[in-house]
KOLDO-376737 format. One record per residue (C-alpha): z, x, y negated. Coordinates in Angstrom, 1 decimal. Last residue first. Example, Ala and Ser with C-alpha at 12.3 -4.5 7.8 and 13.67 -1.06 7.14 Angstrom:
% residues 2
       pz       px       py
      7.1     13.7      1.1
      7.8     12.3      4.5
% end
This chain:
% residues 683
       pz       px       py
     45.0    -34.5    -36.8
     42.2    -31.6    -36.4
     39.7    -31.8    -33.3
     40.8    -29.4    -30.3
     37.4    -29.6    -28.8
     37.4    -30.3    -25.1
     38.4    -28.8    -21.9
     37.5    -30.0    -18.4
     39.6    -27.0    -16.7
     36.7    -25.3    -15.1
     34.5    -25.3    -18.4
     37.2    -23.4    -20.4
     36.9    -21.5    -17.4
     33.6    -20.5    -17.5
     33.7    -20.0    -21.2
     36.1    -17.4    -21.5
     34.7    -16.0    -18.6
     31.4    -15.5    -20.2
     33.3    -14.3    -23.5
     35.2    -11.4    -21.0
     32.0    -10.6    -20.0
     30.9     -9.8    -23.1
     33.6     -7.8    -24.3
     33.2     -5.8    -20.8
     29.4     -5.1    -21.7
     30.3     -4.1    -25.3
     32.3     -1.9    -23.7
     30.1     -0.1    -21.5
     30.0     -0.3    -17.7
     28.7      2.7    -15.4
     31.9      2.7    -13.6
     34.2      5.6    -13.0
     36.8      5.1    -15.3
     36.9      0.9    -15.2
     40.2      0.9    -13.0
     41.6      3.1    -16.4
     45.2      1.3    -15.8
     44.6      0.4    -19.5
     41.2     -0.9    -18.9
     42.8     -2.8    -16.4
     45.2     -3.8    -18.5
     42.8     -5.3    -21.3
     41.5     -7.6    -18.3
     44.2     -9.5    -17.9
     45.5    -10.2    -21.1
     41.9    -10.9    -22.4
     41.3    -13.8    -20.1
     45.1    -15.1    -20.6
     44.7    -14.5    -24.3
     41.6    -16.6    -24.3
     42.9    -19.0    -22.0
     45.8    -20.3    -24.1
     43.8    -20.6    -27.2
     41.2    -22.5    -25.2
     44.3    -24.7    -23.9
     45.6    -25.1    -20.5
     48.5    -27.1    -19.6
     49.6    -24.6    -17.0
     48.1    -21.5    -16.0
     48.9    -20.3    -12.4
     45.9    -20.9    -10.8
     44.4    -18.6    -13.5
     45.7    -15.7    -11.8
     43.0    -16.2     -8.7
     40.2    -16.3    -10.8
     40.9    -13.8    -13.9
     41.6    -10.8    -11.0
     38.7    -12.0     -9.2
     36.4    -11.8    -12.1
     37.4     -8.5    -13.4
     37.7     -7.1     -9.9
     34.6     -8.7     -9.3
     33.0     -7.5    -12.3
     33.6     -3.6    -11.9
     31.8     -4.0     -8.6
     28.9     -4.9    -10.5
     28.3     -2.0    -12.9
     29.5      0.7    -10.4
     32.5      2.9     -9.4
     35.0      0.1     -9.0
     38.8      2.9     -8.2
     38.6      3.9     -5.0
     41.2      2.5     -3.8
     44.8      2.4     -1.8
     45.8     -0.4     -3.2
     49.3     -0.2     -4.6
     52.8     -0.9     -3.7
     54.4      1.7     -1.9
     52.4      4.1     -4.5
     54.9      2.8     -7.2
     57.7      4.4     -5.5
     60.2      2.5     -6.4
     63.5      4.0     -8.8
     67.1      3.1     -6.9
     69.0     -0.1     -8.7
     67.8     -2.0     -6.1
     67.0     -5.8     -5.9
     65.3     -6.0     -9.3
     62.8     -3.4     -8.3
     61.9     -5.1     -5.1
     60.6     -8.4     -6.8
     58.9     -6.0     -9.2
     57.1     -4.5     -7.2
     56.4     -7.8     -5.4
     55.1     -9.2     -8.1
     52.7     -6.2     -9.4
     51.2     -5.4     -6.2
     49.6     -2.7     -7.7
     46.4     -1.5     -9.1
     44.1      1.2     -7.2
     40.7     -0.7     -7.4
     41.8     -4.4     -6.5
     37.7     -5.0     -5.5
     36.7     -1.6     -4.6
     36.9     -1.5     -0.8
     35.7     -5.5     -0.5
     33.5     -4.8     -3.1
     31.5     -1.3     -0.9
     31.5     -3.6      2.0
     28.5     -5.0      0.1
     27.0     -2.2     -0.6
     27.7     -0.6      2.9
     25.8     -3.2      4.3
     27.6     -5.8      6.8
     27.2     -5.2     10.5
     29.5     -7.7     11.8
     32.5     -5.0     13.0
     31.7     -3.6     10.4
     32.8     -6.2      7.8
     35.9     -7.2     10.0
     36.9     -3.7      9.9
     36.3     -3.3      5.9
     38.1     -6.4      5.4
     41.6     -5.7      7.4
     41.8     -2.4      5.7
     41.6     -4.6      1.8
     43.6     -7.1      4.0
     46.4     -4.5      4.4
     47.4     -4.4      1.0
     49.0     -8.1      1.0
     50.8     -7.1      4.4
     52.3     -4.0      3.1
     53.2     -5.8      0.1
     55.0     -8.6      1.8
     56.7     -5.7      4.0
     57.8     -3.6      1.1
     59.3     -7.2     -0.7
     61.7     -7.8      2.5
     59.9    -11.1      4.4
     61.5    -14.2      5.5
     60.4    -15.6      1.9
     56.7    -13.9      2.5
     56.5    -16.7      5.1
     56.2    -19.1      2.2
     56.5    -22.8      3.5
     54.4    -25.7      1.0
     52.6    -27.0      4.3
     49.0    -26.1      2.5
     49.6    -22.7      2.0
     46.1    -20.9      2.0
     45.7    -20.1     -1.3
     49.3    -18.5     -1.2
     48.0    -15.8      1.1
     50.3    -14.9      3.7
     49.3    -17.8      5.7
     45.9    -16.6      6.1
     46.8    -13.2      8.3
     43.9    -12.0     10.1
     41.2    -14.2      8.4
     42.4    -12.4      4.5
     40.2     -9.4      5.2
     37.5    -12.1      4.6
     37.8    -11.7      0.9
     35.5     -9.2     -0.7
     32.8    -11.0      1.3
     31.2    -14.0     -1.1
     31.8    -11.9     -3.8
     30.2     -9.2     -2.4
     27.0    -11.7     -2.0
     27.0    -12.7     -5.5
     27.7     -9.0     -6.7
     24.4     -8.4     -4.8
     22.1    -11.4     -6.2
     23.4    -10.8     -9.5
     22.0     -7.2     -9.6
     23.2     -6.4    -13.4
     22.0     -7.7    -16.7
     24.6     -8.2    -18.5
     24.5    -11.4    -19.2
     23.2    -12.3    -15.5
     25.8    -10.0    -13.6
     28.5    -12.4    -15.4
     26.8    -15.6    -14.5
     26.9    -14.1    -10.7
     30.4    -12.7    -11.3
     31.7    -16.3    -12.1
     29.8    -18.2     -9.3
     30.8    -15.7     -6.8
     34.2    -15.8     -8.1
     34.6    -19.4     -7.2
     33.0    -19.1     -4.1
     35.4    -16.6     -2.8
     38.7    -18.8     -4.0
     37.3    -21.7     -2.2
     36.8    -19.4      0.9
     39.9    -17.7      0.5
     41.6    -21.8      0.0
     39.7    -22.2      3.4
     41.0    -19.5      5.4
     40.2    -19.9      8.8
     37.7    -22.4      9.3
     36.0    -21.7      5.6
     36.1    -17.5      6.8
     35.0    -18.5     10.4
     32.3    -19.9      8.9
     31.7    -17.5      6.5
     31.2    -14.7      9.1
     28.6    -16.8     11.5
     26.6    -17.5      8.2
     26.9    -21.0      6.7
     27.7    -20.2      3.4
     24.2    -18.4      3.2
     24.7    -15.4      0.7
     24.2    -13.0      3.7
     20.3    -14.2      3.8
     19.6    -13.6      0.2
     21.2    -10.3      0.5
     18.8     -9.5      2.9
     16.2    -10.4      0.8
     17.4     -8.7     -1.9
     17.7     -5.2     -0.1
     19.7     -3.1      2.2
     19.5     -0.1      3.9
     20.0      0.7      7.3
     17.3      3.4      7.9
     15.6      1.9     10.7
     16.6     -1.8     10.5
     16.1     -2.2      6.9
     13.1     -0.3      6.3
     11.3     -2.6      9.0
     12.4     -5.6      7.3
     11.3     -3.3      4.2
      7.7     -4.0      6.3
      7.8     -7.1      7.0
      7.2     -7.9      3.2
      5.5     -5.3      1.6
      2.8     -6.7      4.2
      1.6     -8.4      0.8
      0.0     -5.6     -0.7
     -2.8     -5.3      2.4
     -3.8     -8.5      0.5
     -3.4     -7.0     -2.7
     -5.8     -4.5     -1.3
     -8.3     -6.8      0.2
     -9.0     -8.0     -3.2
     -9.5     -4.5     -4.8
    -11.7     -3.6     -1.8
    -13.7     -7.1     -2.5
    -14.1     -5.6     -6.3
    -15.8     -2.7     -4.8
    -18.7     -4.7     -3.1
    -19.2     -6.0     -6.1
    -21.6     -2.8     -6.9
    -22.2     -2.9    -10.5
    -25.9     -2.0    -11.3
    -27.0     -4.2    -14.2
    -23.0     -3.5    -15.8
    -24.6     -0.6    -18.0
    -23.2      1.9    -20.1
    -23.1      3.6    -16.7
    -19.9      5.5    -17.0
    -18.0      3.9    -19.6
    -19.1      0.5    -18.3
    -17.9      1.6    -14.8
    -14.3      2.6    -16.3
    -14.2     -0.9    -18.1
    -15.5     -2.9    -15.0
    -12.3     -0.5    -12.7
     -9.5     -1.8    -15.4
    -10.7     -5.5    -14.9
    -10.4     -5.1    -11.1
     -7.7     -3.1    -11.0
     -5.6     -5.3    -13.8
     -6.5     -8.8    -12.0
     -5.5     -7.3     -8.4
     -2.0     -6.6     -9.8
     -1.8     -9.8    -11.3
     -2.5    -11.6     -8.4
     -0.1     -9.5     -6.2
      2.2    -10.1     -9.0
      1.9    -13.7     -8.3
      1.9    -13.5     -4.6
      5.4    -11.8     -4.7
      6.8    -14.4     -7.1
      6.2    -17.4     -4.9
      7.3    -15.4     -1.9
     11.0    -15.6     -3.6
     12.8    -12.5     -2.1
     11.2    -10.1     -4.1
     13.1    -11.2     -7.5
     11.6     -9.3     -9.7
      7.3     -8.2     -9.8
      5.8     -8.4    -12.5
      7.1     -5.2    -14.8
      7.6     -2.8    -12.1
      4.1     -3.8    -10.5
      2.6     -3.5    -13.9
      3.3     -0.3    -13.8
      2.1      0.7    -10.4
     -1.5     -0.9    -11.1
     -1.5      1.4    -14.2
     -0.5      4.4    -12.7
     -3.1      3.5     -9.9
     -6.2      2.4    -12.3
     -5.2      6.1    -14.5
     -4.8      7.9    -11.2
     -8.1      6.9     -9.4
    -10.3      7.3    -13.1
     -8.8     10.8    -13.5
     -9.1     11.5     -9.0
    -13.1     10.7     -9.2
    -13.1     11.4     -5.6
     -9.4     11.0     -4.1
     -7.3     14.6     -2.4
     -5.7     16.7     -5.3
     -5.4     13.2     -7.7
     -3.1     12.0     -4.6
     -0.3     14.1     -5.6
     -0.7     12.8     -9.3
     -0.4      9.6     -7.7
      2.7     10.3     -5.4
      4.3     11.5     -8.6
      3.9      8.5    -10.5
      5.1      6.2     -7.6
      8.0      8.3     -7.6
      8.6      7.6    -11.1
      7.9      4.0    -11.3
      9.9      3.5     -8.0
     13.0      5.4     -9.7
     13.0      3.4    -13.1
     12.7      0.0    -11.3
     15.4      0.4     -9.0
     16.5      0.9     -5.9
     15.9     -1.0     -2.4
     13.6     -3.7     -3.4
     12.0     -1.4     -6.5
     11.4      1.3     -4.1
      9.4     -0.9     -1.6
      7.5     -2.2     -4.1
      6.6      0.8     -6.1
      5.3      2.4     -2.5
      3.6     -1.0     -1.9
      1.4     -0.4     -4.9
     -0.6      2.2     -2.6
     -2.4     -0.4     -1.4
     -5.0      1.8      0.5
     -8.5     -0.6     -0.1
     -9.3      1.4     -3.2
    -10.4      4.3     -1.2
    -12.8      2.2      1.2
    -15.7      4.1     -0.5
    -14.3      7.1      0.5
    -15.3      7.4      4.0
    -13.5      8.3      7.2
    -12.0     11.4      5.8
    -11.1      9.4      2.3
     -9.1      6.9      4.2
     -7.0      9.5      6.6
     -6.1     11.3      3.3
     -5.0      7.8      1.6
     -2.7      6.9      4.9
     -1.2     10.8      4.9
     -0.3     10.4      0.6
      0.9      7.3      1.5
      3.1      8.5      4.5
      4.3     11.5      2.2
      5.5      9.2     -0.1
      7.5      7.1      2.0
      9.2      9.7      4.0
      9.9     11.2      1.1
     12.2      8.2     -0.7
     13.3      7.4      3.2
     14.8     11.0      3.5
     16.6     10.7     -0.1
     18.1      7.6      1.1
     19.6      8.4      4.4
     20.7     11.8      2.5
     22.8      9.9      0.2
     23.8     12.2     -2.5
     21.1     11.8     -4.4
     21.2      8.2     -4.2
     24.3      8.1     -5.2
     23.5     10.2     -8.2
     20.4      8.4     -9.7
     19.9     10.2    -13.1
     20.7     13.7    -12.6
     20.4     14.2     -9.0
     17.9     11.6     -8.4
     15.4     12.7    -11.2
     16.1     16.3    -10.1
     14.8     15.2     -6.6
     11.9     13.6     -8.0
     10.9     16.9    -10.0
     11.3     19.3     -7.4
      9.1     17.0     -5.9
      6.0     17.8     -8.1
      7.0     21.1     -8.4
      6.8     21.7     -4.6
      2.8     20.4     -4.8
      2.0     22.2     -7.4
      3.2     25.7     -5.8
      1.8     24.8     -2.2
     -1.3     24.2     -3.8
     -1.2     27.3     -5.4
     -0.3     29.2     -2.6
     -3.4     27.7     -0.4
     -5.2     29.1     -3.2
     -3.6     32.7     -2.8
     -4.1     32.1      1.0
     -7.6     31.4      1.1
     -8.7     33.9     -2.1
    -10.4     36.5      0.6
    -10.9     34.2      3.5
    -13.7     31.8      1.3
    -13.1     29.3     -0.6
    -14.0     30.3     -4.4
    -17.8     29.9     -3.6
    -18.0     26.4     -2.6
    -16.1     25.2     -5.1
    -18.3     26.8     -7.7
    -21.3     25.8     -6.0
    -19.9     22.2     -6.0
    -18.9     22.1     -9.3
    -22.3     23.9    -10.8
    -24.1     20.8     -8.9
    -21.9     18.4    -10.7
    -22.2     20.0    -13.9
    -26.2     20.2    -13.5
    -26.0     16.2    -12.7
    -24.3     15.4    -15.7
    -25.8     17.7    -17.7
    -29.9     16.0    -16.5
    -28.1     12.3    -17.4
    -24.6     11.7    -19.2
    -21.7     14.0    -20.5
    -21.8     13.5    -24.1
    -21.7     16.3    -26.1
    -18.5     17.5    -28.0
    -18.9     21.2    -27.0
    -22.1     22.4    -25.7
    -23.4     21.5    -22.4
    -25.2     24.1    -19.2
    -26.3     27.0    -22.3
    -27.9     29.5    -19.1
    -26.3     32.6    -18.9
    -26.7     32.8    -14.8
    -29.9     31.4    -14.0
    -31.0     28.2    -13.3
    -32.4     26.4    -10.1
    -35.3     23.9     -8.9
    -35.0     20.8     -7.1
    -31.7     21.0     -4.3
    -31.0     18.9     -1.2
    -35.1     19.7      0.0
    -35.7     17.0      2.9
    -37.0     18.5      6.0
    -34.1     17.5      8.2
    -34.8     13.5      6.8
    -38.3     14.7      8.5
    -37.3     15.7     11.9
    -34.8     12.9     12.1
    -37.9     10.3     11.4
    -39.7     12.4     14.1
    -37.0     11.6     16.5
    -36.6      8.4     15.5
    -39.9      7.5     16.3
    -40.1      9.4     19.7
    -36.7      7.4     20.9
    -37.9      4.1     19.9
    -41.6      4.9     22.0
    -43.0      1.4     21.8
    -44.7      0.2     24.6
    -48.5     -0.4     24.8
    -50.8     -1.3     28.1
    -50.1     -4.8     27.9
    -51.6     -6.9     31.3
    -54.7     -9.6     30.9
    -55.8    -10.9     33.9
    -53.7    -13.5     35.3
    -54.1    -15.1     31.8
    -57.8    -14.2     31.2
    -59.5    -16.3     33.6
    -57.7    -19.6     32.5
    -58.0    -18.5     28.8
    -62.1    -17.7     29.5
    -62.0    -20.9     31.6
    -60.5    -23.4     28.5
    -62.5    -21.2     25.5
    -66.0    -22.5     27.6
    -66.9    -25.4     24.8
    -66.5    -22.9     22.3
    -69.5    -20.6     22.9
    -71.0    -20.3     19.4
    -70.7    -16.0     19.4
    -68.5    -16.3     17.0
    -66.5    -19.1     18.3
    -66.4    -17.3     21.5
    -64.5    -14.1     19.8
    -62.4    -16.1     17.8
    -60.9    -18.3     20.5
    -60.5    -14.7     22.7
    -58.7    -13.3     19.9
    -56.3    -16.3     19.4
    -55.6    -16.8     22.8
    -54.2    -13.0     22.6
    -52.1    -13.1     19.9
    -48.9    -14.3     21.5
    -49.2    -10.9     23.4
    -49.3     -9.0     20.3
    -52.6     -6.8     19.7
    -52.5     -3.9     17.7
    -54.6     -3.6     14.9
    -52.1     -5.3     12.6
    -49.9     -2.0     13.2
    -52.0      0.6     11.7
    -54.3      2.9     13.4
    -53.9      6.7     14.6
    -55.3      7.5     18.1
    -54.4      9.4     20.6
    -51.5     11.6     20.3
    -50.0     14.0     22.9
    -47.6     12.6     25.7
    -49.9     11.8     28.0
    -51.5      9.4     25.5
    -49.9      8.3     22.4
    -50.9      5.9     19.8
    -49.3      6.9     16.2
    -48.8      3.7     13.6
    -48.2      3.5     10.1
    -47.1     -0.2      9.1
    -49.4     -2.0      7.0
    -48.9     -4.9      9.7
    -44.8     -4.4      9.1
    -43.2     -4.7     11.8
    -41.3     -7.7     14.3
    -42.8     -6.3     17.7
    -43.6     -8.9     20.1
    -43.2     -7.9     23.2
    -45.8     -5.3     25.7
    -48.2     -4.4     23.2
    -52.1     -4.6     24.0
    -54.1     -1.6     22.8
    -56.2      0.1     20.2
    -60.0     -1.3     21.2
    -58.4     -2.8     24.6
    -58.1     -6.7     23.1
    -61.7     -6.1     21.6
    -63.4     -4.5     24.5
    -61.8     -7.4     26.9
    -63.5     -9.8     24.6
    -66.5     -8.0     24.5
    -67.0     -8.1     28.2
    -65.8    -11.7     28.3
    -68.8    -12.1     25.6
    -71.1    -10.3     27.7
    -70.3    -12.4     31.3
    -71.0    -15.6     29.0
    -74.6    -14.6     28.1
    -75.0    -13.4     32.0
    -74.1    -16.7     33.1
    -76.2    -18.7     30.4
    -79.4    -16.9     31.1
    -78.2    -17.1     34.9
    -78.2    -20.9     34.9
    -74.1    -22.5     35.3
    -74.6    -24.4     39.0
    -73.4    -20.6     40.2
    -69.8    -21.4     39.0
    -67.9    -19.3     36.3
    -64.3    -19.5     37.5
    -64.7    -17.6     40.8
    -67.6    -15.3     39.2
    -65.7    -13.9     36.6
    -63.0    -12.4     39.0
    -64.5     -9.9     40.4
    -66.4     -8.2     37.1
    -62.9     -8.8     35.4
    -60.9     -7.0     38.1
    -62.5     -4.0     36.9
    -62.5     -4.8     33.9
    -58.6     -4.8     34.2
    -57.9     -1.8     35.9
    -60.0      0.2     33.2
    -57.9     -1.3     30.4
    -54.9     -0.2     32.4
    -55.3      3.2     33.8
    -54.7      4.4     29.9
    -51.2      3.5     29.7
    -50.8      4.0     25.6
    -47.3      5.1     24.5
    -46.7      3.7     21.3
    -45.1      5.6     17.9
    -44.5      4.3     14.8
    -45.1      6.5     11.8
    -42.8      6.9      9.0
    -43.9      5.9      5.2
    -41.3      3.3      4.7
    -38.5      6.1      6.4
    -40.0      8.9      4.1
    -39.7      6.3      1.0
    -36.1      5.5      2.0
    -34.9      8.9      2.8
    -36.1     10.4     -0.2
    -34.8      7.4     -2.3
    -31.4      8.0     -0.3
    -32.1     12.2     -1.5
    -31.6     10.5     -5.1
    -29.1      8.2     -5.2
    -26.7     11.1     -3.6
    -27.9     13.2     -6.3
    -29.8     16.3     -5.8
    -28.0     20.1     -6.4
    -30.3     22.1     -9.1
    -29.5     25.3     -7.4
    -27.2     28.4     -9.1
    -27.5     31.7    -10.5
    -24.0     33.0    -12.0
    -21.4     31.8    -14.3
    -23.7     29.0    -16.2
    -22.7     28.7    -19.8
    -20.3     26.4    -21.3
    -19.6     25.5    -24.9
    -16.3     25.0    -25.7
    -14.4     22.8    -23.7
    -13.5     18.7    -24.1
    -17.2     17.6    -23.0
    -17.5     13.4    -23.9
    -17.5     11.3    -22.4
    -20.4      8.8    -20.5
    -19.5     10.7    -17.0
    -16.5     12.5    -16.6
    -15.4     16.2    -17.0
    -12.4     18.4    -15.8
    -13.3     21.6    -15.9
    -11.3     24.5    -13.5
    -13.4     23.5    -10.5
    -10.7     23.2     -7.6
    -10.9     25.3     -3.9
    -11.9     23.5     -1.0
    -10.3     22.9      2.3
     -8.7     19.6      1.4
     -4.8     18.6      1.2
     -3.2     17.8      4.2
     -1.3     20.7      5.0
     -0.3     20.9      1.7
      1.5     17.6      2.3
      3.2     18.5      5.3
      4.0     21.5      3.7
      6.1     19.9      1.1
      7.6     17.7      3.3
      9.2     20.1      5.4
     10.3     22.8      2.1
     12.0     19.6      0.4
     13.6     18.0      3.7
     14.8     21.5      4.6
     16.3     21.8      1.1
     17.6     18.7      1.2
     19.3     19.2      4.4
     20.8     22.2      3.3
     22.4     20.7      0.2
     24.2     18.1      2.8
     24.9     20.9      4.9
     26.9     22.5      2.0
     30.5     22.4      3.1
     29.5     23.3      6.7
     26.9     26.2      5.9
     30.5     27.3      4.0
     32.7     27.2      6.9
     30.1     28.7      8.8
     29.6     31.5      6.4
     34.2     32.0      6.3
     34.3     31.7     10.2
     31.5     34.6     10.4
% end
């Protein structure tokens, strides 16, 4: 039982993956659809790959989605409306009408003309009652369809300029007298008529879109069928028109037809299957090509983390409508990656979270090609994420290639650009806007999983951070000292084309071990008293060695990334304190224990903090070269370095030769440049 847990112990970091691996794996199953796959892959305006293909079984003609919205929009232009007539109404007001007729209509007026006028109010009323008065102003169409209710059953059917709006009322009347050459009374007819008159029509919404409902319900999704054997497209033809919508319908039948309880779990296998070799790919990138990555499990967690939340913000996307597909900026997942690692591993992961994706988007061949290319050029654009300038470029660019990418795909499709929705080209836009929250969020990144990335190196490689400060105030020949190598490793890191920006900032920091005791430190002699002099040669060297221990406090004490607390650890690699070694050496006869008086390591074990060791090694021993010449510095430069490829303090670093060689030429120069010299011309 000891010996298992013992074991569990040395590989919990292997366990973890493995959780981590199995988790996130059936997360993303989880959300895949509940359909099964058509084993064709087709696209409209290209051509059919397979041999000829016959129809598997008996199938219905499925109906485009342009096709039932025609339905819906000629059965919603032919629709009736409906009213509800109040019948007591009409009656009401003739009534009142024989009442009121005589208080407007004097008895001066003879009774040949009184009874004349009484008619034409008569026929008035019959005229505004004929189909009805409405109660607003409806804004239809007069052609419109229209179904008159009464008691609930219908009435009357008429069309919608029939019915009379209450603005239109005047208007009747005026027409009615002028017809019957009785103009001159309009003014009392009006006067009568207007505490009269009362709408017996309102428009039944609820009724209308009822029966609309009741017809969109009667629409036929499918026109005719075929039978099973049926040629559906031969080999080589073009995939357009009539087999273009027969393969789509034989797609969804087929789909249909392979989910069901019987084959559920073996294709819920499958996808499982796909899905875990798609990571087990990204984590044997890490292990074989991005080690310390690997081994991080901080790192590995945010790399799926990421992924899965893309693949989870695209699902959510496509449930609530796929149209807004393109609006997911799923660029950001390159982005992020490339501000934290590398190029090479955001490409790839941003690869594999796009052929993920190709199981969930519409149209996932023309999705992944636009995506895979969008991610690509994001790796090649964007650099240097802490400039904004350079972020809203690529974002530019980025949003260029979709849209021109997505015009090419449409021509290919439609062989037509008459019907190009534009609407899709403001996704695009909107997506490199959604791009630029990159930003904030790898501030976000930073704080929960405490990684570290150019912009925050940006901000260490202030000189007037709280830490530098109190590194000038302290120890201002350190400081000097630190700059100095800052500049030379950055120019370095640029020829060789290593993260300048971090080897700047560890420059800046490999140092400030050196606060606790200054004086030791001959940069920070100004009085010209040594207190090593009081000092036996084991205790100087304890003392020197001790600001490698002192640095890494100080550093986290203050919160400093491991990266960069990673140069102050790596900086004097495992070499000794050669003076005082020798100091001590030439006092006894007795053999020194070389350990006594050497850095306790590790040994550089990357690119850039190979460079400040060679860098701060050539800095601070050129303060001892007098009467410099280039002759002089070139052996110095090459002197120094040379033994620390002998003392193998380059073993575990990705750095070539040819990249030490030229490094050594940049230092070469550098100090040449220091030192003000000139061309040796010939006597």
């Amino acid at each position: 039982m000891k010996d298992l847990i013992n074991k569990l112990y040395r590989n919990h970091s292997l366990i973890y993956k493995g959780l981590l691996y199995i988790t996130t794996t059936f997360l993303i199953v989880y959300l895949f659809p509940i359909s099964g796959k058509f084993k064709y892959n087709f696209e409209k305006g290209k051509p059919w790959q397979s041999e000829n293909y016959y129809a598997p079984f008996d199938f219905a003609i499925i109906k485009s989605p342009e096709e039932i919205n025609e339905e819906k929009e000629e059965i919603s232009q032919n629709a009736f409306l409906y009213f509800n007539l109040d019948s007591l109404v009409a009656n009401k007001v003739k009534e009142l009408y024989k009442t009121e007729f005589s208080k407007v209509f004097s008895d001066t007026i003879p009774r040949s003309d009184r009874n004349q006028l009484h008619e034409a109010g008569k026929d008035i009323l019959d005229k505004l009652y004929a189909y009805g008065i409405l109660d607003e102003a409806y804004d239809f169409p007069n052609d419109k369809q229209v179904i008159i209710l009464k008691d609930r059953t219908i009435y009357e059917k008429t069309v919608f300029s029939n019915l009379i709006r209450p603005n239109a009322v005047s208007q009747v009347i005026s027409n009615s007298l002028t017809a019957k050459r009785l103009e001159a009374y309009q003014s009392y007819f009006v006067s009568l008529f207007f505490d009269l008159i009362e709408p017996n029509l309102t428009f039944d919404k609820s009724f209308t879109d009822k029966a609309l409902e009741d017809e969109f319900e009667n629409i036929s999704y499918s026109r005719g069928s075929v039978e099973r054997g049926t040629l559906i497209i031969s080999k080589g033809e073009i995939v357009e028109g009539n087999k273009y919508k027969l393969l789509n319908s034989i797609k969804s039948e087929y789909e249909s037809q392979i989910w069901n309880e019987s084959n559920y779990n073996w294709i819920l296998f499958a996808y499982t299957l796909l899905v875990a070799l798609a990571l087990l790919m990204l984590l044997l990138f890490l292990r074989k090509y991005r080690r310390p990555v690997f081994d991080d499990n901080t790192k590995v967690t945010f790399i799926f983390f990421n992924i899965y939340l893309i693949v989870l913000l695209t699902t959510l996307v496509v449930n609530y409508s796929s149209k807004y597909i393109y609006v997911v900026p799923i660029c950001i997942l390159p982005l992020v990656f490339k501000a934290f690692f590398d190029a090479r591993l955001g490409l790839f992961a941003h690869v594999i979270t796009v052929l993920l994706l190709g199981f969930i988007v519409p149209n996932s061949y023309e999705y992944m090609f636009l995506q895979i290319l969008a991610g690509i050029v994001t790796i090649l654009t964007v650099s240097e994420l802490y400039k904004r300038a350079n972020l809203f470029i690529s974002v530019g660019q980025i949003t260029l290639v979709y849209i021109v990418a997505y015009f090419a795909f449409f021509v290919i499709h439609e062989g037509t650009i008459d019907t190009i929705n534009i609407e899709t080209f403001v996704w695009f836009i909107l997506c490199g806007l959604a791009t630029l929250f990159v930003q904030p969020l790898i501030y976000a990144y930073e704080k929960i999983f405490g990684l570290v990335s150019d912009v925050s190196l940006l901000e260490l490689s202030d000189t007037n951070t709280k830490l530098l400060k109190e590194l000038s105030n302290k120890a201002p020949g350190t400081f000097h000292h630190s700059l100095n190598v800052a500049n030379l490793a950055e120019a370095c890191a640029n020829e060789v084309g290593a993260n300048a920006m971090l080897i700047r900032v560890g420059a800046l920091y490999h140092d400030i071990g050196k606060m606790k005791n200054p004086t030791y430190f001959t940069e920070n002699q100004s009085t010209g008293i040594n207190p090593h002099d009081e000092l036996s040669a084991r205790e100087s060297s304890k003392i020197i060695i001790e600001h490698v221990i002192n640095g890494i406090e100080i550093a986290r004490r203050n919160n400093l990334p491991d990266r960069v607390i990673d140069f102050i650890r790596t900086h004097h690699g495992t070499s000794m304190v050669y003076y005082f070694y020798m100091k001590e050496k030439e006092l006894q006869d007795v053999i020194v224990d070389k350990g006594d008086y050497s850095y306790p390591g590790p040994k550089p074990f990357s690119k850039e903090t190979a460079i400040l060791m060679m860098c701060d090694s050539v800095e601070a021993a050129s303060k001892s070269l007098k009467e410099p010449t280039s002759t002089k510095i070139d052996a110095f430069v090459e002197n120094i370095i040379n033994k620390q490829i002998e003392e193998d303090q380059f073993l575990n670093a990705n750095i070539t030769f040819k990249e030490i060689e030229s490094i050594k030429k940049v230092l070469k120069h550098k100090l040449a440049n220091i030192y003000h010299l000139r061309i040796e011309y010939p006597e």
